[in-house]
N, C-alpha and C positions, 0 to 999 in steps of 0.2 A: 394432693388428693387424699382426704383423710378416710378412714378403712373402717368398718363399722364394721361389728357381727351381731345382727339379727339372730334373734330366737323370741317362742311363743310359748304360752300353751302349757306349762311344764306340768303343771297337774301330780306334783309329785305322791300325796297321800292318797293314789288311788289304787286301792287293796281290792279291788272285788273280783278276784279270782287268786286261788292258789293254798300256799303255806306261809310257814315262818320259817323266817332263816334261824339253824339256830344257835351260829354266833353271835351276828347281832343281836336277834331278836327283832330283826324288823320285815314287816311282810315280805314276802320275793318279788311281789308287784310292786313293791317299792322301792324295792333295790335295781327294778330294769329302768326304772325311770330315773335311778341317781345315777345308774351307769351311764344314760343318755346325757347327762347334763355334765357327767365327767365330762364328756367327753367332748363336749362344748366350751366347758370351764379350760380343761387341758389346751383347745387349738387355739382359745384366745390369747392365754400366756404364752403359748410357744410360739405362736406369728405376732407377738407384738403387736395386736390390734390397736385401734385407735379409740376405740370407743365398743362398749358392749350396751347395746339396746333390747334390754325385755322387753317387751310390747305385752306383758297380765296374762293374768291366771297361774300363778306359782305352786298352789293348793287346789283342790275340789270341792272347798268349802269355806265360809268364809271364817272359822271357827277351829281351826288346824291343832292337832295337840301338838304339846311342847317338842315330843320327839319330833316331828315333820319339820316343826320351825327351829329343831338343833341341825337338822340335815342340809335345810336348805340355807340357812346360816353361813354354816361351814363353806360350800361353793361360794356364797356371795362372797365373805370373808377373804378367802384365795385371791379374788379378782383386787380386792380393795389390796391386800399385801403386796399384790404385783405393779401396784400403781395403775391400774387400769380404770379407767373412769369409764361409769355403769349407771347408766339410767334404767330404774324398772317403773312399768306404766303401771298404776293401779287398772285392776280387770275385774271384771261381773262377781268371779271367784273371790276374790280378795275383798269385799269392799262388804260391812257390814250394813245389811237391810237397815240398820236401827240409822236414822238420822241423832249424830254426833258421839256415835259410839268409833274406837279406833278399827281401824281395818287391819288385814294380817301383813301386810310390808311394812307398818307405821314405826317398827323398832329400829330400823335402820336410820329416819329422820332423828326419831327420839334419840339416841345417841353419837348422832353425829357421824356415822361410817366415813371415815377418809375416802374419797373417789364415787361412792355411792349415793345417788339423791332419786330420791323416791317422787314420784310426777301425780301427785294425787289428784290436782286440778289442771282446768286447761291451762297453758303455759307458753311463753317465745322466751327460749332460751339461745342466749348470743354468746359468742367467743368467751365475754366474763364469767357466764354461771356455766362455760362446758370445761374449765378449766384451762384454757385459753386453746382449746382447738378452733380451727379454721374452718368454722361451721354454725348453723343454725339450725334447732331445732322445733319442731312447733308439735304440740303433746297434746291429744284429747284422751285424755283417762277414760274409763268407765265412768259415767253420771247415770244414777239410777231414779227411776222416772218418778218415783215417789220425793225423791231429794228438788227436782227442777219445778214439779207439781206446787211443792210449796213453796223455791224459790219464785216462780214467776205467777204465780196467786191460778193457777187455773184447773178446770176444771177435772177430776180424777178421772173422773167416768167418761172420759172421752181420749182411751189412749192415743187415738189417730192424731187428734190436734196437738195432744204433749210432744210426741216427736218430731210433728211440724216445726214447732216450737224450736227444739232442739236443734232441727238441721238448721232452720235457718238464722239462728244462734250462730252455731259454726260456721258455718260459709261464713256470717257478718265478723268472727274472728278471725278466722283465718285469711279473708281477704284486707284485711284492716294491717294486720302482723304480714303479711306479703306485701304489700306497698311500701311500709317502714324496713322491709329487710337488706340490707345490703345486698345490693345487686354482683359484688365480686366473689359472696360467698355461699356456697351450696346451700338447698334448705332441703332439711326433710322433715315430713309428717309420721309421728305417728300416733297411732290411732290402734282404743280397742274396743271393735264394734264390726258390722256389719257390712258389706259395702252391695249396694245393686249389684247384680248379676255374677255374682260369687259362688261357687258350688261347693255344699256341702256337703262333712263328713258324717259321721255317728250323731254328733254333739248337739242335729237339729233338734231330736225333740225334747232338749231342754230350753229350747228357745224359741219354741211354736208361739205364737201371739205374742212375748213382750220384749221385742229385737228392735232396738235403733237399724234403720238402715240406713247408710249414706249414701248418696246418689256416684254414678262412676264417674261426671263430670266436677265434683268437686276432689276426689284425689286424683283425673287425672290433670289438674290444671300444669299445662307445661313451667310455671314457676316452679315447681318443686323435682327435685333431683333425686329422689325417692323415698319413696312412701312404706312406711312398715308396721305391719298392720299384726292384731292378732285377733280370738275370738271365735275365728270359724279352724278346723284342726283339718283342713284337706290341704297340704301344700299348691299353691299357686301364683299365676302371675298374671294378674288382671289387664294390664298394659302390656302383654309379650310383644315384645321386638318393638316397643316404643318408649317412649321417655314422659314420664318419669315412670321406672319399673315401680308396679304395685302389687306389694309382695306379701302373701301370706304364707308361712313357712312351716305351718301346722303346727299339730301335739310334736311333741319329746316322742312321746310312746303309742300304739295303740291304745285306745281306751277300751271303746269293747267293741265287739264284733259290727259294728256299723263302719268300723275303719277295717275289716281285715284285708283288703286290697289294697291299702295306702301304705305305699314307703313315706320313712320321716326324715326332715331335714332340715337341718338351720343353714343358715345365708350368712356368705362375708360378701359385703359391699365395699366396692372401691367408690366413693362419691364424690363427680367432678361436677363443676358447674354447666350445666346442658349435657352433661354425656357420666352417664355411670355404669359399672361393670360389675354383674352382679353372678356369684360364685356357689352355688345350688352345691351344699356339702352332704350326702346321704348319711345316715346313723347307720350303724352298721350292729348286726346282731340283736336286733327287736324281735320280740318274742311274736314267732308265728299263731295267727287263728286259722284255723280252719272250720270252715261252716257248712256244713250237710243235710240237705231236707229229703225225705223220704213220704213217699202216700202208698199207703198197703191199700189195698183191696182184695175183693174173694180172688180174684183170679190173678193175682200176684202171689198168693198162696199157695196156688194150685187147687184143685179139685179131688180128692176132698183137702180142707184148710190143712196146711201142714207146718207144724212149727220149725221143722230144718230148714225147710224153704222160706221162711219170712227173715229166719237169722241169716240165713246165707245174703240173702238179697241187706239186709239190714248191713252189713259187716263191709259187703262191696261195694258200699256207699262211700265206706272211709276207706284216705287211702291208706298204704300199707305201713307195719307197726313201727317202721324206722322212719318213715315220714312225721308219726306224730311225735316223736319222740322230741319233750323240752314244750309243746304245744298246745294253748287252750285251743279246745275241739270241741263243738255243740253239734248234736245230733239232735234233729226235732224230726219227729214219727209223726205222721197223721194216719190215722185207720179207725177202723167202724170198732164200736164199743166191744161187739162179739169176739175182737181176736188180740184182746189185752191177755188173756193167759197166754197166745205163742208169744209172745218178745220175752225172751232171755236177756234180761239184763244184766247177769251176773257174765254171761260170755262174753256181750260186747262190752264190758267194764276190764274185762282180761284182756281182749282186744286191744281195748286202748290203754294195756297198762303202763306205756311211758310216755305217755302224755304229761304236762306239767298239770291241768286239768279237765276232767270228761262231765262234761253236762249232757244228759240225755233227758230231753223235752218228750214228752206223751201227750201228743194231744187228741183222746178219743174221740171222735165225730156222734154225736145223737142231733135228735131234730131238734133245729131251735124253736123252743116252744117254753114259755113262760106264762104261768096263768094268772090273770090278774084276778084279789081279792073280791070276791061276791057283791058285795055293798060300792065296787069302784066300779068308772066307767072308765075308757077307754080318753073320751075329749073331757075330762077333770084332771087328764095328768100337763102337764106344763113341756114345754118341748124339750128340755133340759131331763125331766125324770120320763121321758122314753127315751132320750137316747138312752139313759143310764137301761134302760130294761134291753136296747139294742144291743150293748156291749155285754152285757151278761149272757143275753141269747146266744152269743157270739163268741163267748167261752175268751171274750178276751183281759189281757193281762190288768190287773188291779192298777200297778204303773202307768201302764200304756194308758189305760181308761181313764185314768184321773190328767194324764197329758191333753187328751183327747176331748176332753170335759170342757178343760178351762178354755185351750181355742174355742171350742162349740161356743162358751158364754161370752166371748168376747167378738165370736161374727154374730149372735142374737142380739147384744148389746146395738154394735154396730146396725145393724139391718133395724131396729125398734126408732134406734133417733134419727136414720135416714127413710123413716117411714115408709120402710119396705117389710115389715109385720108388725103384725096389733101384738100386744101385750097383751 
């Protein structure tokens, strides 16, 4: 029964919180995520795994500087020295938008890594190419919809039928590579993508409108003795307590505060043919978020408005200074324009002075009211440039709004050629 250890998601260049360390020199958000991968690297050498399966996303970007690709180098590297054979999937993250440009795993093929093969297209890998373990593997990489758009000649402007396209592309491989697989030996899938009725973590709204999703009855086909998945960073088990387990095993690390509730974990599997036993390992020592919303009003204030009383109320929102301590902390205030002079920011900055870092959000309330240019009318704007005056009224993030944008243009696209609005 050959032993795999799953892991996802590692994301290791993602700096956007904190300092520098300043031995290295390398951010401390980056050093929590090399410590999580230690510590993955570490349990696969010292249990003699049988196989280590990345399932994509190594970086946050598909453009990593040299430092991130010496880092994660190194870990790969260890694996290959210990003779440990290591498949990593190409993922969204890795994989350059530019058709025939290289992706950021491509140097591991490029010279050859003893034990290490890089899964950039879909693949049925047998006993011969897994270095003669007693298994099968069947790999759907990241394919990016602009790459399959030109392979199968169709049309751009209709994301919906690309990924039609797509799924049933895969079913047609995957059922073709199951019929031809040796029925004595285990098969698993993996896959980096989406899957129906999957619960997500932080990482949705980078993938609001252009998300392959796979349907749940094509990874739960009982041919397959488990499936490992990455792409979505909320640990899970789509198939619990049935066969084949369908496992997403999240991020390495928090990314930001849309995961501050999720523990992280990678997965050893024991994979037998119809029966596998799968081993949920928790990371240990991930750096805490804590996230606090506050709404002031006159009478949260007191009467008359008092500034002790807004910071008191302000301060016992967070908990106390040994809790934050090591901890990214966000504090987002909502309150009427007139009581931006009470908030002390300098106090609740002492407050949280051992925090790893304190972001304090202001968001003052006025009416939303935006006046359109003299010479414009109201039905000359396009449904697209009122949302855009929606999101402004609405004081919301520049980010958030251009997230928010592109779905908006791709349910107007969608609703225009399903002649449910005029142009």
């Amino acid at each position: 029964m050959p032993t795999l250890l799953h892991f996802a998601d590692a994301h290791i260049d993602i700096a956007n919180y904190g300092r520098h360390d300043p031995q290295s020199g390398l951010p401390m958000r980056v050093m929590d995520f090399l410590k999580s991968l230690d510590t993955i690297i570490d349990t696969a050498i010292e249990e003699k795994v049988d196989l280590v399966l990345f399932a994509g996303d190594a970086y946050k970007d598909r453009s990593p500087a040299p430092t991130f690709q010496r880092e994660w180098g190194r870990r790969i590297m260890r694996l290959s020295r210990a003779g440990i054979p290591t498949l990593l999937l190409v993922g969204n993250h890795d994989l350059s938008p530019s058709l025939g440009r290289a992706h950021a795993m491509e140097t591991f093929d490029t010279l050859e890594v003893p034990h290490v093969q890089v899964l950039e297209k879909p693949a049925f890998l047998g006993p011969d190419e897994l270095w003669g373990l007693p298994l099968q593997v069947i790999a759907l990489p990241w394919i990016s919809r602009s790459g399959l758009v030109a392979h199968l000649d169709l049309p751009a402007s209709d994301p919906g039928k690309v990924y039609e396209e797509m799924e049933l592309r895969f079913k047609q491989l995957i059922d073709g590579w199951l019929a031809s697989a040796d029925p004595a030996l285990p098969v698993v899938l993996t896959a980096h993508a989406s899957v129906q009725g999957a619960k997500y973590g932080g990482e949705r709204t980078v993938m609001l409108g252009s998300d392959l999703v796979l349907s749940g009855g094509l990874v739960r086909d009982p041919r397959l003795d488990y499936v490992a998945l990455g792409h979505i960073h909320k640990a899970q088990d789509l198939n619990e307590n049935a066969h084949p387990p369908v496992v997403y095993p999240g991020s390495i690390e928090r990314v930001d505060f849309g995961e501050v509730q999720d523990d992280k974990f990678f997965v050893i599997a024991r994979v037998g043919r119809g029966s596998t036993k799968v081993d949920w390992r928790q990371l240990a020592g991930i750096r805490p978020f804590i996230d606090r919303r506050v709404t002031l009003d006159s009478d949260s204030a007191g009467a008359p408005m008092n500034g002790a009383l807004v910071n008191d109320r302000l301060r016992a929102a967070l908990p106390p200074r040994e809790q934050l301590d090591g901890a990214v902390v966000r504090l987002v205030v909502d309150y009427p324009r007139e009581m931006e002079a009470l908030i002390d920011e300098a106090t609740l900055r002492d407050h949280a002075g051992e925090a790893f870092e304190f972001l304090l959000v202001k968001r003052p309330q006025m009416e939303a009211r935006i006046r359109l240019p003299e010479d414009q009318a109201i039905g000359s704007l396009t449904h697209l440039e009122l949302l855009d005056l929606y999101w402004r009224s609405g004081h919301v993030e520049p980010a958030e709004a251009e997230v928010l944008s592109k779905l908006a243009q791709e349910v107007i696209s969608a609703a225009r050629q399903g002649g449910l609005l005029t142009p």
